[in-house]
C-alpha positions, 0 to 999 in steps of 0.5 A: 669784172661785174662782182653783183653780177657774178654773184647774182649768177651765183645765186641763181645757180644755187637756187636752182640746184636746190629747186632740181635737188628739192623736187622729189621731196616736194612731191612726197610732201604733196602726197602725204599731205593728200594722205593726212587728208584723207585720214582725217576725213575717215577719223572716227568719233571715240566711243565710250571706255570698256571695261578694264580688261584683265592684266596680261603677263608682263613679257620678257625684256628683249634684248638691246639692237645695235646703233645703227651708222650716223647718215649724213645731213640732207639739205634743209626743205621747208617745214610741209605739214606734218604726216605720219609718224614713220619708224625713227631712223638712224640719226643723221649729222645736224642739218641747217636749221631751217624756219620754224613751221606753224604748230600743230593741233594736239591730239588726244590723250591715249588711254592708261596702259596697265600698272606694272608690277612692284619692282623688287626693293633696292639695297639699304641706304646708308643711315642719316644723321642724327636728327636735333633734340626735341623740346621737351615734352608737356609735363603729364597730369599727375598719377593717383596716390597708391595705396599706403604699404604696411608698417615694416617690422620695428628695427633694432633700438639704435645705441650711440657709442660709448663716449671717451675722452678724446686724445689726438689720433685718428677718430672713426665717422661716429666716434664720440668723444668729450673735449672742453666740457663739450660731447662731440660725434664725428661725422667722418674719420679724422685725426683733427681736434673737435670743433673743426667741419669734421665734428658735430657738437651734441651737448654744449658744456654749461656754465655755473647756475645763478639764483636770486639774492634777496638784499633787503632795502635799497642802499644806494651805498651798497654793490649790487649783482646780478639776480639780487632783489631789493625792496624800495618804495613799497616795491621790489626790483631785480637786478638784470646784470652786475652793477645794475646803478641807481634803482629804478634804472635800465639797470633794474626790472621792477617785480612788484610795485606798492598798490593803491590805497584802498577803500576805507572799510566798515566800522567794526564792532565796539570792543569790551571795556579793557581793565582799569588803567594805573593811575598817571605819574604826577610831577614832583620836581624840576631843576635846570643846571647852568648848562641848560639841562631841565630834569624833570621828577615824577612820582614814581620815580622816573625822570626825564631830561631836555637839554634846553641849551641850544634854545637858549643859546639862539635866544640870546 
């Protein structure tokens, strides 16, 4: 058996079912297309847009049709030129696909139809998440000062507590007691000895007074104390602590020191003649014992002694 020559039967046979099968649609597709001629012939250039004419009412939804039955595929023609937009038919099952045909001009933009009413709202969605913090704002400038308010009404003079000696029980905030020569106040209630977080000290016990001691002429001999003053060289010093040392020294802060010598001043006026002197005593005597002792007498009775020994000694 020929198989290419049964099959080339074969396909002639096809070929012309499809030729008989497909010769009505042909001639529709001839006369459509005379038609889309002729209405192309007529078609008339658009004139300018009237004015917006009044909106009508809106009608009334009408009410959904049935599906109508699905057709069955027709066999696939060649793509002929497109005419007139018949009414949609029913879908009919998927056709082979056939090749694609060359495309059409696009026609013009229709004019806008009217704006349909605001539908009504729908309900509340629900509500977002909270959204980030901001940065903060700019500082504002700063506002003017207000005026000044008046002076309010004097309050009552404040009085401190009566102080006691403190004893070891629990103290109220603002109690004031005395302990080791020390006023204290609490500044809460405690049962705590003073001087710990819960006590504030008002007065801080003193301790005995010095005064200065002047002690006269520096004696390096003698024990010198704090504050005591001596006199030396024409000066004065103070001691600054116990057992100052030597003066001068770090142990000693200087008050006065001796001054310059002045200059030398006028001459004075010439005094009176004083009265007349006694008459000087005149020597009546003398004698040097074996010990070296010279004794001189005067007139007057006196005498006078110089013990000449240790010269004569160093003479020998």
């Amino acid at each position: 058996m020929d198989v290419e020559r049964m099959a080339d039967a074969i396909l002639r046979g096809t070929a012309l079912q499809i030729a008989k099968a497909t010769e009505p649609l042909v001639a529709q597709i001839a006369l459509l297309t005379a038609r889309l001629a002729e209405v192309d012939a007529r078609a008339m250039v658009p004139g300018p847009h009237g004015d917006r004419g009044v909106d009508g009412t809106d009608g009334k939804d009408g009410g959904r049709g049935t599906d109508g039955t699905n057709g069955r595929d027709g066999d696939a023609g060649r793509d002929g030129v497109n005419g007139e937009r018949g009414v949609d038919g029913k879908d009919g099952l998927d056709g082979e696909r056939g090749a694609d045909g060359i495309a059409g001009t696009d026609g013009k933009d229709g004019t806008d139809g009217a704006t349909g009413k605001d539908g009504l709202d729908g309900d509340r969605g629900l509500d977002g998440l909270d959204g980030a913090i901001g940065k903060d704002g700019i500082d504002g400038q700063n506002g003017i000062h207000g005026a000044d308010g008046k002076d309010g009404a004097d309050g009552p003079v404040g009085k401190m507590p009566m102080a006691e000696a403190w004893t070891d029980r629990v103290h109220y905030s603002g109690a004031c007691v005395t302990r080791h020569g020390a006023l204290w106040q609490a500044t809460s209630d405690t049962g705590k000895e003073p001087g710990g977080e819960d006590w504030i000290c008002l007065v801080v016990a003193g301790v005995d007074g010095r005064t200065p001691v002047m002690r006269g002429t520096y004696d390096p001999a003698d024990e010198y104390f704090y504050l005591d003053i001596v006199a030396r060289d024409g000066g004065s010093s103070v001691a600054i602590r116990d057992n100052p040392g030597d003066c001068p020294g770090p142990g000693w802060q200087m008050l006065t020191a001796p001054g310059k010598r002045g200059q030398k001043g006028e001459d004075g006026a010439r005094g009176l003649q004083g009265p007349e002197g006694k008459a000087a005593a005149s020597l009546v005597g003398a004698a040097v014992d074996a010990d070296g002792l010279l004794t001189l007498a005067m007139d007057s009775g006196s005498a006078f002694t110089a013990d000449f020994y240790p010269l004569l000694r160093s003479l020998k």
